[in-house]
DRENKOLGU-877072 format. One record per residue (C-alpha): x, y, z; residue number from 1; chain. Coordinates in pm, 1 decimal, decimal comma, m for minus. Layout:
# DRENKOLGU-877072
((X Y Z) NUM "A")
...
//
This chain:
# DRENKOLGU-877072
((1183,7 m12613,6 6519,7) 1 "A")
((1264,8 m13007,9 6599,7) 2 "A")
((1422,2 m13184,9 6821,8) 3 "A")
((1703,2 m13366,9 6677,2) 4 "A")
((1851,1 m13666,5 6894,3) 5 "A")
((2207,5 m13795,0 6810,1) 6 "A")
((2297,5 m14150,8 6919,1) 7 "A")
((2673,8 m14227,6 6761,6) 8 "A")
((2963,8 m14479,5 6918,8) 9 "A")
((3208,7 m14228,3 6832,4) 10 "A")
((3225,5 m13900,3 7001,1) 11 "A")
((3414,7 m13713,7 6770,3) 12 "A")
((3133,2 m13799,7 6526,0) 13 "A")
((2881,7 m13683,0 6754,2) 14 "A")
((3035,0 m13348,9 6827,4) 15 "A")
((3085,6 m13308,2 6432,4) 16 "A")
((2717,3 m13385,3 6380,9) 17 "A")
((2628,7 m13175,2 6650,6) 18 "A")
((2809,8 m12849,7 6572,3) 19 "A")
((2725,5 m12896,3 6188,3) 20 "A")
((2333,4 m12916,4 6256,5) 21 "A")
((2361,8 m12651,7 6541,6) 22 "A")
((2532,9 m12404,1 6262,0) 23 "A")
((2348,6 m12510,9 5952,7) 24 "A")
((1995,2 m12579,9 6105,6) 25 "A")
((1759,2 m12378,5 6372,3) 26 "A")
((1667,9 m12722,7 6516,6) 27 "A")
((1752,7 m12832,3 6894,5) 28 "A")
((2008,8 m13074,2 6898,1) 29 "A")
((2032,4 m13300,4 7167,2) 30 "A")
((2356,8 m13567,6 7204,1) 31 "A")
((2139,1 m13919,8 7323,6) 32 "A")
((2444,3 m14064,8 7557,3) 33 "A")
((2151,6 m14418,3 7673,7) 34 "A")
((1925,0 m14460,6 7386,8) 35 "A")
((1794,3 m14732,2 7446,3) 36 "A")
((1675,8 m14629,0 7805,7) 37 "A")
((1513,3 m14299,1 7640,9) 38 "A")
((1342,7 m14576,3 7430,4) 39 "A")
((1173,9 m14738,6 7773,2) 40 "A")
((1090,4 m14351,4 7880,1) 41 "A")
((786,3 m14236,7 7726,8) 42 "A")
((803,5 m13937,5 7949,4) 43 "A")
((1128,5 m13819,7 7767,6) 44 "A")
((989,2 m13880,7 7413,5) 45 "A")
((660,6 m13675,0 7512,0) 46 "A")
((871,4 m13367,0 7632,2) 47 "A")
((969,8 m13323,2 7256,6) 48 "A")
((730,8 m13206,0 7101,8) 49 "A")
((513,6 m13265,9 6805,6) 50 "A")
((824,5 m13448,7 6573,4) 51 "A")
((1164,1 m13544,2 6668,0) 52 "A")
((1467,0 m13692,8 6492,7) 53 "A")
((1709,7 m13910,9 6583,9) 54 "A")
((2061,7 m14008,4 6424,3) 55 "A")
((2159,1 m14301,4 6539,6) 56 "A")
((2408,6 m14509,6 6444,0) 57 "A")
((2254,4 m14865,6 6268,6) 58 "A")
((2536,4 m15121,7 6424,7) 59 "A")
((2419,0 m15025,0 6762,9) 60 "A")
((2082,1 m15076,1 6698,4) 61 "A")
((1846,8 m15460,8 6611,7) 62 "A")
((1493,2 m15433,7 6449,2) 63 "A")
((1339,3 m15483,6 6764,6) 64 "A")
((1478,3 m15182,3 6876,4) 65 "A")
((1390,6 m14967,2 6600,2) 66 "A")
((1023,8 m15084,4 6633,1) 67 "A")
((995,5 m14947,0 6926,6) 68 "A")
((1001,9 m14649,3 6807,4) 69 "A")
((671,1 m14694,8 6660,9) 70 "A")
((496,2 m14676,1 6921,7) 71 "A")
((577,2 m14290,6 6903,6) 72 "A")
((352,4 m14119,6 6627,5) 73 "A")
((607,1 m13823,0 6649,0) 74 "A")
((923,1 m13979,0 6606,3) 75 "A")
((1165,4 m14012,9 6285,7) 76 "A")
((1469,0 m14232,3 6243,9) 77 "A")
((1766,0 m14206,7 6062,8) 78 "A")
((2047,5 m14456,4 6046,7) 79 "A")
((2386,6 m14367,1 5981,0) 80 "A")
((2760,4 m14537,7 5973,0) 81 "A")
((3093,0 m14490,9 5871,4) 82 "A")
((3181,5 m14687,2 5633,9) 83 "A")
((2799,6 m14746,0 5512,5) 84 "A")
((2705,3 m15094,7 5673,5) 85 "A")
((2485,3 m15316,0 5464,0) 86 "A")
((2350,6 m15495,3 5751,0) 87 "A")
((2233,6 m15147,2 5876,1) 88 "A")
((2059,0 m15041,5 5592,9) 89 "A")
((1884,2 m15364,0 5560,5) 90 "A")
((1702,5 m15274,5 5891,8) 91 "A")
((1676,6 m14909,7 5813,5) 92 "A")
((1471,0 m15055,9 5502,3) 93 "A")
((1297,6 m15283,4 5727,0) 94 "A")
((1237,4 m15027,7 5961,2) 95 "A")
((1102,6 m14752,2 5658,4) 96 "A")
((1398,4 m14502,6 5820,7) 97 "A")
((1632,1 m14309,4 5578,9) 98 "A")
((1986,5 m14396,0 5572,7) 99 "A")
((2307,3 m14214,1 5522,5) 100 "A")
((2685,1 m14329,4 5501,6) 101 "A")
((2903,7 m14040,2 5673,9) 102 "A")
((3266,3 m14178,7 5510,1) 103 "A")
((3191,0 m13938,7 5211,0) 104 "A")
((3125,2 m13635,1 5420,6) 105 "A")
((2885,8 m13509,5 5210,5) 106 "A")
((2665,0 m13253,7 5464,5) 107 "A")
((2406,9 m13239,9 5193,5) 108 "A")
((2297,5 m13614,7 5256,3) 109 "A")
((2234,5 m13492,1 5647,3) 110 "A")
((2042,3 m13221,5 5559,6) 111 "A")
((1853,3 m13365,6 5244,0) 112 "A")
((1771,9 m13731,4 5522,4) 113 "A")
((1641,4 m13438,9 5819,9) 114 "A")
((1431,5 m13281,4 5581,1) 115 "A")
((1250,0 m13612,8 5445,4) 116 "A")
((1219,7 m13752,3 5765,6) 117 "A")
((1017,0 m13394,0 5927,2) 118 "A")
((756,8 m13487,3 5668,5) 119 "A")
((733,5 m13870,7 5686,5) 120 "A")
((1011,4 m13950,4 5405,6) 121 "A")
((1297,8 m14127,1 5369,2) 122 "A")
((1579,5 m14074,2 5198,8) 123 "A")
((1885,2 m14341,4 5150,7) 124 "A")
((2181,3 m14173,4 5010,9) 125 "A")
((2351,9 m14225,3 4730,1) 126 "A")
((2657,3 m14399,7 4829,4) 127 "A")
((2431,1 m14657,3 4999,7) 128 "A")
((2211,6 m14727,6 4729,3) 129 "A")
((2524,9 m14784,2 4515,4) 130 "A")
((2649,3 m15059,7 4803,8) 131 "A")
((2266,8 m15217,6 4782,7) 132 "A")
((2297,1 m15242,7 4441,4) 133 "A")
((2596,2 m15405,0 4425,5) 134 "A")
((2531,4 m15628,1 4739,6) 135 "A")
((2191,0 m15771,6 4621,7) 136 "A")
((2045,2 m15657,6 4289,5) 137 "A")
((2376,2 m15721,4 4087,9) 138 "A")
((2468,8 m16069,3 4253,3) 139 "A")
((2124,1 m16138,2 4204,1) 140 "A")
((2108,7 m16038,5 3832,7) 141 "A")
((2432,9 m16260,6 3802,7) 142 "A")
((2257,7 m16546,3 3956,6) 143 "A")
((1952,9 m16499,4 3702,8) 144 "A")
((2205,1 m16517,0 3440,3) 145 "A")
((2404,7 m16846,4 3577,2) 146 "A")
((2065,2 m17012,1 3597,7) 147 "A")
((1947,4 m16918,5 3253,2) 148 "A")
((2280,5 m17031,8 3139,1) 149 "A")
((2209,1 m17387,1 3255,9) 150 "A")
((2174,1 m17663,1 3013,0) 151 "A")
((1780,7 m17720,5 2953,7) 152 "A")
((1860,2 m18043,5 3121,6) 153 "A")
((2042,5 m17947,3 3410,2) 154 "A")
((1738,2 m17700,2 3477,6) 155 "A")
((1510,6 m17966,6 3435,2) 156 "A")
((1715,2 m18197,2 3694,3) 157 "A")
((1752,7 m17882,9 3956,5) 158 "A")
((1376,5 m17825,4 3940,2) 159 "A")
((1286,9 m18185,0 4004,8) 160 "A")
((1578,6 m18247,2 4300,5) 161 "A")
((1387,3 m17846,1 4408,2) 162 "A")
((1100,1 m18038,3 4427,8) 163 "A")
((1208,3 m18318,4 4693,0) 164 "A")
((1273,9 m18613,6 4395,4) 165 "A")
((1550,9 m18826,1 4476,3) 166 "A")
((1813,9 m18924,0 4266,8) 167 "A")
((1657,3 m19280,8 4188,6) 168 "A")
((1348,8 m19066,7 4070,2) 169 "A")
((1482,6 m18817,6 3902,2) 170 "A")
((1667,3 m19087,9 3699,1) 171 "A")
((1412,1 m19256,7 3589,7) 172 "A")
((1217,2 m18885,6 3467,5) 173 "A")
((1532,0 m18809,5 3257,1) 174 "A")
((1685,8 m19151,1 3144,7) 175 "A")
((1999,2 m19117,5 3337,5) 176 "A")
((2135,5 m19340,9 3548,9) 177 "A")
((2123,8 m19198,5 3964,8) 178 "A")
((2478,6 m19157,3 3930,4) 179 "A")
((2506,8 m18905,0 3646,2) 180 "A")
((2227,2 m18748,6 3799,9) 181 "A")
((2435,2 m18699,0 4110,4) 182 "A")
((2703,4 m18598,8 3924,3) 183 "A")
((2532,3 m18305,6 3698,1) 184 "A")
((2410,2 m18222,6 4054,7) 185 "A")
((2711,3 m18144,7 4144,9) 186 "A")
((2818,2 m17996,1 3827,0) 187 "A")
((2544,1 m17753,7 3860,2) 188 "A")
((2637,5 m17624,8 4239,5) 189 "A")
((2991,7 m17532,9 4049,3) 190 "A")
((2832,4 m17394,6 3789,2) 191 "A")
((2591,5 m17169,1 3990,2) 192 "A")
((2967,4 m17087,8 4211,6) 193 "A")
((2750,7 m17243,5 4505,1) 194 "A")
((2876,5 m17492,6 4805,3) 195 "A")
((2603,5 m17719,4 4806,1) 196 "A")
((2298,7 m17858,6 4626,2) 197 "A")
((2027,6 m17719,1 4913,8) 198 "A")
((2201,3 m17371,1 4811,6) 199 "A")
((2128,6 m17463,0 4466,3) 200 "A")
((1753,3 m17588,3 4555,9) 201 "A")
((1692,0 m17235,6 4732,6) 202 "A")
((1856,5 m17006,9 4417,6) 203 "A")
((1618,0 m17221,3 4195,6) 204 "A")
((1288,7 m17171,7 4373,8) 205 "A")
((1405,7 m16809,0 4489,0) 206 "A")
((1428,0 m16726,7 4143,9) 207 "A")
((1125,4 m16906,8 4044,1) 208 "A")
((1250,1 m17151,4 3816,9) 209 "A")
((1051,3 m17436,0 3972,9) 210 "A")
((747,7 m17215,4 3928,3) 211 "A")
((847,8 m17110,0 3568,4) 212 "A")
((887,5 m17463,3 3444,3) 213 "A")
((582,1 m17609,3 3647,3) 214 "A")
((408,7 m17328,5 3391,5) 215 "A")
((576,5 m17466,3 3112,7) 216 "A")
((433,5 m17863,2 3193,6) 217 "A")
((84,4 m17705,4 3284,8) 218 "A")
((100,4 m17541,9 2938,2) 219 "A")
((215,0 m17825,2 2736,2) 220 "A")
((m53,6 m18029,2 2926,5) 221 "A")
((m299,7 m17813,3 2790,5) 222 "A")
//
C-alpha cells in the first residue's frame, strides 16, 4: 500500500479524487493543503514510506519545484488539470512525470498514471497527447512543409540572411539588387505566416535548413 498525496486548487476536485482512489484503490490517500512546504520537510516525505504519489495540479507548480522532488528516491509525480494545460505537460515532460487531463473524466487514466508511476513509469493520457500533437508536432510538420514550399531561391536567400549576411551581401551572392533581396525577405516571413525575419532566421536553422544546404555546397564542392 502507497501513500498517495493530492495537491489540487479546487476542492471539489480534491474531494472527487479523494473518495474515487479511497473506493477504487487500497492506497492511503492524503489531501496535501501546503505543498510546497511538505517539499522543504524532508521529515514528512520520510514518514511515507518506501514510494509515494502525488497528484498535483501542473499550473501550481514551476520546474524548479518539481525538481525538488528528486531529491526523494521514493517519490512519484503526476500532473493533472482541467482543461489539459499545455504549459503543464511541457514540465511534466521535462520533469519525466505522467500527466493526465481530468475534463474527460475518464477514472481509467487515474488509475492506469498511479499504476505507472508505483513502478517508475509514466503515462500521459490520451487526450493530452492528442493536444501535444496538435500544439507542436502538427504546427511543426506545417512549418516543414511552408519551408519546403519555398522557392529554391528564397531558401537560398533565408539561409544566407540565417547565416548573419546582410542584404548588400546577399545581393551580390544571388545577383539581386539589396532591395529585392529585402523585399523576398519579406515575402518569405508572409509566406512562412511569420511576423518577422529573426522568426524566419530561427524556423530555418530550427529546422535545419541552413545545415541541409551547407551539405548541399560541401557536396557540390566535392
Amino acid at each position: 500500500m502507497a501513500n498517495i498525496l493530492i495537491f489540487h486548487s479546487d476542492t471539489i476536485m480534491v474531494q472527487g479524487l479523494a473518495t474515487f482512489l479511497t473506493s477504487t484503490t487500497s492506497h492511503q490517500i492524503r489531501i496535501v493543503n501546503h505543498y510546497l512546504k511538505c517539499l522543504d520537510s524532508a521529515n514528512f516525505f520520510a514518514q511515507l514510506g518506501e514510494v509515494f504519489v502525488i497528484i498535483a495540479e501542473g499550473k501550481l507548480l514551476d520546474l524548479n519545484q518539481c525538481q525538488q522532488l528528486n531529491n526523494f528516491n521514493q517519490s512519484r509525480l503526476i500532473l493533472c488539470d482541467r482543461p489539459a494545460d499545455f504549459d503543464s505537460l511541457i514540465l511534466a515532460l521535462n520533469c519525466n512525470s505522467s500527466y493526465i487531463g481530468l475534463e474527460h473524466n475518464d477514472p481509467e487514466n487515474l488509475i492506469l498514471a498511479i499504476s505507472c508511476a508505483l513502478i517508475g513509469s509514466v503515462f500521459i493520457c490520451p487526450q493530452a497527447k492528442q493536444k501535444l500533437n496538435y500544439c507542436v508536432f502538427e504546427p511543426n510538420f506545417k512549418q516543414r512543409q511552408a519551408v519546403a514550399q519555398l522557392e529554391e531561391i528564397d531558401q537560398k536567400i533565408l539561409v544566407l540572411a540565417s547565416q548573419g549576411y546582410s542584404h548588400t551581401k546577399i545581393a551580390s551572392i544571388v545577383n539581386y539588387s539589396p532591395l529585392n533581396v529585402g523585399y523576398r525577405l519579406r515575402t518569405i516571413v508572409q509566406k512562412l505566416n511569420l511576423q518577422t525575419k529573426q522568426e524566419a532566421i530561427s524556423l530555418a536553422i530550427n529546422l535545419g535548413l541552413v545545415r541541409s544546404f551547407n551539405q548541399q555546397q560541401t557536396s557540390q564542392a566535392a
